[in-house]
C-alpha positions as CSV (number, residue, x, y, z in Angstrom):
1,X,0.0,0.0,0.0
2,X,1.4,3.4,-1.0
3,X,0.8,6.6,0.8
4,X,0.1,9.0,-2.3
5,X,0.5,12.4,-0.7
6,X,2.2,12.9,2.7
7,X,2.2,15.4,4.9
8,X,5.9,16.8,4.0
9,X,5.3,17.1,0.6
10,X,2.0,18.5,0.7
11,X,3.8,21.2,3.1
12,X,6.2,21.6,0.7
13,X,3.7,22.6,-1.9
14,X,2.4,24.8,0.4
15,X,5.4,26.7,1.5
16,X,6.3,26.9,-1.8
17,X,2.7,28.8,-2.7
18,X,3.0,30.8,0.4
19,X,6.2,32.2,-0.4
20,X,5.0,32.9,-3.9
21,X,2.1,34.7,-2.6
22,X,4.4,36.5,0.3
23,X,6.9,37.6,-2.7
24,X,4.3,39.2,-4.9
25,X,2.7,40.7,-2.3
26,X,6.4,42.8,-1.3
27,X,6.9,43.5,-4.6
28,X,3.3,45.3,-5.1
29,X,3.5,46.9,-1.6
30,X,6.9,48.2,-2.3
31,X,5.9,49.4,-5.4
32,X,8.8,47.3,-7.6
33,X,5.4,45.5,-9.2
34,X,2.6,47.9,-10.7
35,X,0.3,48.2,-12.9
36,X,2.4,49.2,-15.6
37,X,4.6,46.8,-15.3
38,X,1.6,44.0,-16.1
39,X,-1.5,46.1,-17.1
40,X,-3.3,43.2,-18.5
41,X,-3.1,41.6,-15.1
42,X,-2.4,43.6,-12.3
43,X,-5.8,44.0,-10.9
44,X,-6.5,40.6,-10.9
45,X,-3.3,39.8,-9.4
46,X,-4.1,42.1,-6.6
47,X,-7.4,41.1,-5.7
48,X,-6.2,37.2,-5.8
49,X,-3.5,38.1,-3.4
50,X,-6.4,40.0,-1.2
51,X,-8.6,37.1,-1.5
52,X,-6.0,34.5,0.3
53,X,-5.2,37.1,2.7
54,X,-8.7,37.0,3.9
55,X,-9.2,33.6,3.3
56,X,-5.9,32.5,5.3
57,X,-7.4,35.0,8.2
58,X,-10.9,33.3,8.0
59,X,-9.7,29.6,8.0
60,X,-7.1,30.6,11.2
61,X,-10.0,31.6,12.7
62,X,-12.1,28.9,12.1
63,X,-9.7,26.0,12.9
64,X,-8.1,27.8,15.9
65,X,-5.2,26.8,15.0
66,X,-2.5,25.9,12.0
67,X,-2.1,22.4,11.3
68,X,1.6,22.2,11.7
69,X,2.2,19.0,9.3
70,X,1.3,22.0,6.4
71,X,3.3,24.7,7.9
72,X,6.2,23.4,9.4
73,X,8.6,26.2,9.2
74,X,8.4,27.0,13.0
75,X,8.8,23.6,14.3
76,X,12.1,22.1,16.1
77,X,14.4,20.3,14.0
78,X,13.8,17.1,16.0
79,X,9.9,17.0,15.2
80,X,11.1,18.0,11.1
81,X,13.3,15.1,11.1
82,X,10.3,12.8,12.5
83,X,8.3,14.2,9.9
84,X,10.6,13.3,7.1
85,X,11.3,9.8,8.6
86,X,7.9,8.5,9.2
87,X,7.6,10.3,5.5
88,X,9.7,7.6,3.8
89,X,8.1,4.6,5.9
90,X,4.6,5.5,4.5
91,X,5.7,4.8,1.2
92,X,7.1,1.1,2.7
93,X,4.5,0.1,4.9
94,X,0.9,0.1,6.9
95,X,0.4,3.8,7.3
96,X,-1.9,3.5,9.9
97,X,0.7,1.7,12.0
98,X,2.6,4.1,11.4
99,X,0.4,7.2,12.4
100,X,0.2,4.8,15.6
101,X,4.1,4.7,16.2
102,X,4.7,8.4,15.0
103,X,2.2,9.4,17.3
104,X,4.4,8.0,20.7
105,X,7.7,9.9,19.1
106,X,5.9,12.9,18.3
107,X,4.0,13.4,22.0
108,X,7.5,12.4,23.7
109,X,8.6,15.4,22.0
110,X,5.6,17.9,22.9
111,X,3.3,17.6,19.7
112,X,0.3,15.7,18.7
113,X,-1.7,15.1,16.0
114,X,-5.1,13.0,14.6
115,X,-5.4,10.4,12.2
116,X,-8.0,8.1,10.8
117,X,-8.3,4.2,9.6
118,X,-6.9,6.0,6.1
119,X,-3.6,6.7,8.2
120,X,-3.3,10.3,7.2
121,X,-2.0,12.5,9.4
122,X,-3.4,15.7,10.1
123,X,-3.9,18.6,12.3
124,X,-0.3,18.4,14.3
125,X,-0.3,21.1,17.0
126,X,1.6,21.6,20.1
127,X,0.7,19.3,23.2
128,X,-1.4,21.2,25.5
């Protein structure tokens, strides 16, 4: 059984797509990106980058909290390097025995997170 999207990766995607977003938005605000730079597009552009912006706000807001396994820039290096271990054993065996075992590393380290019969991982926050 293979574990077609894991948590690292997707976070990776998502890093990726944030700093995109955080990039454009510095160049706009700092004026090195304007409209006639991209007149075709720049309004667009603008409100799209708006749109997340309120969208990131709304969903923080509505979950309470980041799920960590998609933003995992601010964890320790210990808990990364659990992530990207357990990563590679998905893709080699049950990973809802694995969820299990990453679980008891990951709370002997201060974090926690959910997982169903499907053995995705999700929601990884800070033990409380």
């Amino acid at each position: 059984m293979t574990h077609s999207h894991t948590p690292s990766t997707n976070a990776t995607l998502l890093q990726r797509y944030q700093a995109l977003h955080d990039g454009l938005s510095s160049m706009i605000e700092e004026g090195r990106l304007t409209a006639d730079d991209i007149p075709d597009d720049y309004h667009w552009l603008v409100t799209s980058l708006e749109t997340i912006a309120v969208q990131e706000s709304q969903h923080g807001d509505e979950e309470g909290e980041t799920d960590l396994f998609e933003n995992q820039a601010s964890l320790p290096i210990e808990v990364k390097n659990l992530i990207a271990r357990y990563d590679a054993l998905f893709e080699q065996e049950c990973p809802y025995k694995c969820c299990r075992e990453m679980l008891q590393e990951m709370q002997a380290l201060g974090y926690t997170f959910e997982y169903g019969l499907d053995g995705e991982p999700h929601a990884l926050s800070p033990l409380t």
